[in-house]
DODO-788543 format. One line per 3 residues: number of its first residue (from 0); their letters; for each residue x, y, z of C-alpha. Coordinates in nm, 4 decimals. Example, Ala and Ser with C-alpha at 12.3 -4.5 7.8 and 13.67 -1.06 7.14 Angstrom:
BEGIN
0	as	1.2300:-0.4500:0.7800; 1.3670:-0.1060:0.7140;
END
This chain:
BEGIN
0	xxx	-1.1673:2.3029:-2.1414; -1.5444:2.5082:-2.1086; -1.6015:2.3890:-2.4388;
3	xxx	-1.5053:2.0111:-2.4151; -1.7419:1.9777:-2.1273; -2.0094:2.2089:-2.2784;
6	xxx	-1.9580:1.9681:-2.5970; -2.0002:1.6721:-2.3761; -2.3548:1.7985:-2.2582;
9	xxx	-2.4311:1.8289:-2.5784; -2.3504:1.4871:-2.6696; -2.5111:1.3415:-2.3639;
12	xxx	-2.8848:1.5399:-2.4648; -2.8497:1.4605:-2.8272; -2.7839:1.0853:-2.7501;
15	xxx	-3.0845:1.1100:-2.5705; -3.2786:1.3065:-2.8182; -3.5120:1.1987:-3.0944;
18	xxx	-3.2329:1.0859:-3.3312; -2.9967:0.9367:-3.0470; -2.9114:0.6263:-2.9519;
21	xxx	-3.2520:0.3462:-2.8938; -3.0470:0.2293:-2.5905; -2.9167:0.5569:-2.4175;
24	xxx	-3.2635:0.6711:-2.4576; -3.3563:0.3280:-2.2292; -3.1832:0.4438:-1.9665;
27	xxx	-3.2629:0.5845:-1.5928; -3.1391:0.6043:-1.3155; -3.2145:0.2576:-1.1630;
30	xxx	-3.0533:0.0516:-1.5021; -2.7065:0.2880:-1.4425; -2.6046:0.1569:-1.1233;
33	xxx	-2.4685:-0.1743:-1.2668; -2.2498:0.0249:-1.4748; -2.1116:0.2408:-1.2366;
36	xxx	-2.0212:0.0115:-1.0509; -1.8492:-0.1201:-1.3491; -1.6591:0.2231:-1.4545;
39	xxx	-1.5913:0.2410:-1.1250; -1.3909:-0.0893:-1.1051; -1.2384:-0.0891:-1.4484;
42	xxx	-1.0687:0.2428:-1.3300; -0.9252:0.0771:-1.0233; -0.7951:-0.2034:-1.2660;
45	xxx	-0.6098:0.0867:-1.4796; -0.4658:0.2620:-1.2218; -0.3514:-0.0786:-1.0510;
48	xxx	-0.1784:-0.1407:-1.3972; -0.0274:0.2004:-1.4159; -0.1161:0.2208:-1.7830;
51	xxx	-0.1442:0.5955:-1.8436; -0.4159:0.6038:-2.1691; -0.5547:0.3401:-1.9963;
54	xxx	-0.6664:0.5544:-1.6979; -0.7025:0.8350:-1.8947; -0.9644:0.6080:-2.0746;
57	xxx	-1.1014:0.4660:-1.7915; -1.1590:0.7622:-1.5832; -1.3514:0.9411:-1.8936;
60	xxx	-1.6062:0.6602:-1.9202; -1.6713:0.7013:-1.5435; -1.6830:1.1258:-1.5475;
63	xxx	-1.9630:1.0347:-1.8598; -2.1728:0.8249:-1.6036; -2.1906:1.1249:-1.3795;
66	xxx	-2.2404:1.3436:-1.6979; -2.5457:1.1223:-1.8272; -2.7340:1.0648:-1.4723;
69	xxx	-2.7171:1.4221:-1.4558; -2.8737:1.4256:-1.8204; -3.1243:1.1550:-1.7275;
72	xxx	-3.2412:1.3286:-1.4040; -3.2385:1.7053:-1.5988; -3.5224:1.5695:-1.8195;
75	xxx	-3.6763:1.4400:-1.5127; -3.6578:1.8046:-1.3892; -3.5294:1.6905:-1.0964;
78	xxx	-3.1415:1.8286:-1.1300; -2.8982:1.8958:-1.3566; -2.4949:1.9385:-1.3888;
81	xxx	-2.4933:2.2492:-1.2366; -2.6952:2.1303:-0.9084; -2.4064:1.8530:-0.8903;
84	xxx	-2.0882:2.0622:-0.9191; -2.2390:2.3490:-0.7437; -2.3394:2.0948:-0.4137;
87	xxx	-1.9906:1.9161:-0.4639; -1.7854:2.2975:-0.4664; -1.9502:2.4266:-0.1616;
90	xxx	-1.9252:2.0726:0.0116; -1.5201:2.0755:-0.0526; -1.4997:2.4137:0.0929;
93	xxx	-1.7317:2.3968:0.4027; -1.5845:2.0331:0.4570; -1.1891:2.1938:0.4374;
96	xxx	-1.2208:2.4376:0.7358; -0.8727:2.3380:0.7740; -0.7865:2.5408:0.4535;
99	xxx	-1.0445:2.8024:0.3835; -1.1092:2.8815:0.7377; -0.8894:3.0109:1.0725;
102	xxx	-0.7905:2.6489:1.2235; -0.4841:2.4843:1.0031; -0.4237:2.1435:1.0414;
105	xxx	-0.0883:2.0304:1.1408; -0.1227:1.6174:0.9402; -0.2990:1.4769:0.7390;
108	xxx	-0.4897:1.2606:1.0426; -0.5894:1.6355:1.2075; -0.7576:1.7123:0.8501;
111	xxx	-0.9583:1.4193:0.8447; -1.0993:1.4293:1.1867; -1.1763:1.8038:1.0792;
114	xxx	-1.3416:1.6970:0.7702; -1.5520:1.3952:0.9339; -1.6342:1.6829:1.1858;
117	xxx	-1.8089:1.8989:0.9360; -1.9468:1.6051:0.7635; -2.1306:1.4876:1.1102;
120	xxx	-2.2129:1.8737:1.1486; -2.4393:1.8235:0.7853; -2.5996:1.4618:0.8595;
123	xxx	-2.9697:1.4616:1.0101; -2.8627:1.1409:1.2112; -2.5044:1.2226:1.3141;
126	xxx	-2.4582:0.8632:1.3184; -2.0972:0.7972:1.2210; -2.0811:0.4266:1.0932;
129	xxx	-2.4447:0.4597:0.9325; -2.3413:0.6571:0.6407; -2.0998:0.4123:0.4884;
132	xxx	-2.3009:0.2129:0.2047; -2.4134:-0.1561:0.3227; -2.3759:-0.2467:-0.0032;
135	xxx	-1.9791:-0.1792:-0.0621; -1.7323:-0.4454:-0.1227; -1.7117:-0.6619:0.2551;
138	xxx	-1.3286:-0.6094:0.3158; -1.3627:-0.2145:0.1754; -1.6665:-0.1304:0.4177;
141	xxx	-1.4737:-0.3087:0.6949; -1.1951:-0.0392:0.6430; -1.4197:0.2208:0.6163;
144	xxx	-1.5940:0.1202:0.9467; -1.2413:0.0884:1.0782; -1.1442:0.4178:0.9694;
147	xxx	-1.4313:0.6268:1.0776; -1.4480:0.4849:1.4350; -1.0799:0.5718:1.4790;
150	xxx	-1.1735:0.9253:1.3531; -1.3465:0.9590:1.6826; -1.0930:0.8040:1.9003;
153	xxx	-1.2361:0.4332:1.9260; -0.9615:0.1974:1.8046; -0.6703:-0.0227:1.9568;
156	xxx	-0.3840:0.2068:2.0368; -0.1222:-0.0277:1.8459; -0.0805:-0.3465:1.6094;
159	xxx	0.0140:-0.5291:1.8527; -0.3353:-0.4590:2.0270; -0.5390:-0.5718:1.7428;
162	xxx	-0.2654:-0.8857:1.6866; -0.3817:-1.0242:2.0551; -0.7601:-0.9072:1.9198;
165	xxx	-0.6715:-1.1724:1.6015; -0.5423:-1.4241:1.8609; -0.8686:-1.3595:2.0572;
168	xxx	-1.0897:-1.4185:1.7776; -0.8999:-1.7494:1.6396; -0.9826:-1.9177:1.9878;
171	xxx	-1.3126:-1.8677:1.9821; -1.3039:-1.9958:1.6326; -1.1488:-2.2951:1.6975;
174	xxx	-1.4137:-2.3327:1.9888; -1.6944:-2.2825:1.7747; -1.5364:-2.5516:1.5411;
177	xxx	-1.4709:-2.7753:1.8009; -1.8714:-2.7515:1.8809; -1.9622:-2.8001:1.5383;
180	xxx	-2.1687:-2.4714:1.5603; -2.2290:-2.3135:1.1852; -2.3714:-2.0446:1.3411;
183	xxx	-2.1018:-1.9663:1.5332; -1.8348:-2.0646:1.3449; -1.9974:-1.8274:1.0605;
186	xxx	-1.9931:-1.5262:1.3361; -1.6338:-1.5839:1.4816; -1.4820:-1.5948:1.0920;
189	xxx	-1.6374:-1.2760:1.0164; -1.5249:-1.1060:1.3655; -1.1978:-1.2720:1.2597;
192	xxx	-1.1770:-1.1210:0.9156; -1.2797:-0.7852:1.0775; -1.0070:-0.7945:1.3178;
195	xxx	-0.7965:-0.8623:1.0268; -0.8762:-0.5763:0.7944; -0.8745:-0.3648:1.1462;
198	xxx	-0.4847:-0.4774:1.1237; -0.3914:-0.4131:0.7873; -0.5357:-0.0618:0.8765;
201	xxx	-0.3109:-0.0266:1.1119; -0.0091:-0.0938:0.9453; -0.1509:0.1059:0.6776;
204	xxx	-0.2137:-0.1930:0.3961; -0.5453:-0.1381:0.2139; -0.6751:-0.4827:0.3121;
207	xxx	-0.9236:-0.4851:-0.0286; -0.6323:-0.4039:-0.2380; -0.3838:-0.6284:-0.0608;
210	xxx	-0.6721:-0.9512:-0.0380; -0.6652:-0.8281:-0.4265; -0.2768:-0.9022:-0.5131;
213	xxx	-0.2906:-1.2096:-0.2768; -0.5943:-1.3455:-0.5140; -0.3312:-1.2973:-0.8241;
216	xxx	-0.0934:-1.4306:-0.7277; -0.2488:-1.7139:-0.5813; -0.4254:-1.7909:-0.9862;
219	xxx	-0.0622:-1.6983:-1.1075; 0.0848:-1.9570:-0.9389; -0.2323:-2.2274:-0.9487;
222	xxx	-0.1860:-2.1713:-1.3595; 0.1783:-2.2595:-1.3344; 0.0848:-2.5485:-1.1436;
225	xxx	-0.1518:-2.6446:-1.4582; 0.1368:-2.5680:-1.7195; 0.4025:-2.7625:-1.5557;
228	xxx	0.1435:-3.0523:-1.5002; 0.0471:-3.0639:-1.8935; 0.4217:-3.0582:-1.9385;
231	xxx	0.4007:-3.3965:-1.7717; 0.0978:-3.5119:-1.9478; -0.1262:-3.4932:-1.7380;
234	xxx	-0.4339:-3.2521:-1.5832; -0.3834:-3.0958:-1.2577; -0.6803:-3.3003:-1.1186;
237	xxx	-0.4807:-3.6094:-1.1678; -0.2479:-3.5341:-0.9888; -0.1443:-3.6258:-0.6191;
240	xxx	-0.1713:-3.4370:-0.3316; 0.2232:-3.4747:-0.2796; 0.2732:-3.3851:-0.6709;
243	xxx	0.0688:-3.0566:-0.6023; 0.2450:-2.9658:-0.2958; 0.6385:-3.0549:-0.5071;
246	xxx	0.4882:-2.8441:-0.8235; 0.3883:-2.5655:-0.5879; 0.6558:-2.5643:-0.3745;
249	xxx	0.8895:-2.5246:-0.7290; 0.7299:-2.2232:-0.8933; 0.6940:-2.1052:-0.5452;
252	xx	1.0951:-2.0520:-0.5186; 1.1341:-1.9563:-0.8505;
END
């Protein structure tokens, strides 16, 4: 194994080097982000399709990311491999008191608090929510934000709290409608949403993976719509309201 990563270093420099790739040697720090971000989501995608060589695949192209910033930023001289793994082993043990020290924790909800407590412990501002990127997917950061407030004890105590919080937030929506306030409406959908996501949390859905699935199937079932209308001759935009609605209603129940 030692020598399939030390052979991947290799491969990373000499790509790099003077007879490497002209692209690879184009690269910092700033033009990998993009495709990070990328890896990141094509590995979601694989594991979603529980295609074995596909994550395999997936998660290699992400691990060589992390292998060629590391590359980048060691001709820099500003840190290598070694400053990563070495910063990410004595994080996971200082951040798991719970195993490699004298407190145990009973669940798995103990062990988080423990490990947001040590986290807080290593963060100049010991801000809890301010750590979680501003730049993550909307419905992801919302769970996140969820999450780490109800590490500290700030959360509804059931579903059927944040259910009354949902019917809350759709009356003020409607009022804001009513008023014909963009500004408000805008504000009251998003606290809406939130409230949403705060649910799914609480029933223990992933609420970016779940708005995921309800996205598919929703173009699964619009694409049926567009087959059985060319069965009929026709486009879907030609169509009636009613003919939608009898179409959708059919593939619906299959």
């Amino acid at each position: 194994m030692k020598k399939n990563f030390d052979d991947l270093l290799k491969l990373s420099k000499y790509l790099r080097g003077p007879d490497g790739c002209p692209w690879d040697k184009e690269q910092d720090l700033q033009t990998l982000k993009s495709f990070i971000i990328e890896e990141a989501y094509e590995v979601i995608q694989a594991i979603e399709s529980e295609d074995r060589d596909e994550i395999i695949e997936e998660l290699g192209d992400l691990f060589f990311q992390v292998i060629f910033a590391a590359q980048i930023s060691s001709e820099e001289r500003k840190f290598n491999i070694d400053d990563i793994i070495n910063r990410l082993h004595n994080k996971l043990v200082r951040r798991h008191p719970h195993v490699f020290g004298q407190h145990k924790a009973r669940d798995a909800e103990e062990a988080v608090k423990s490990w947001q407590s040590e986290k807080l412990k290593e963060k100049k501002r010991k801000r809890t929510l301010l750590e979680i990127p501003a730049n993550m997917p909307a419905l992801l950061r919302a769970q996140r934000v969820g999450e780490k407030a109800s590490n500290v004890g700030f959360d509804w105590q059931s579903p059927a709290d944040v259910l009354d919080k949902i019917e809350e937030e759709i009356a003020e929506l409607k009022d804001e409608i009513k008023k014909g306030n963009k500004d408000g409406m805008e504000q009251e959908w998003g606290d809406l949403v939130f409230s949403i996501v705060n649910l799914g949390r609480h029933l223990k859905i992933d609420g970016e993976s779940s708005a995921h699935k309800a996205i598919n199937k929703f173009i699964c079932r619009f694409t049926k719509v567009e087959d059985k209308a060319k069965e009929q001759g026709k486009q879907i935009s030609e169509l009636t309201a009613e003919e939608m609605d009898i179409l959708w209603d059919e593939i619906k129940s299959d």
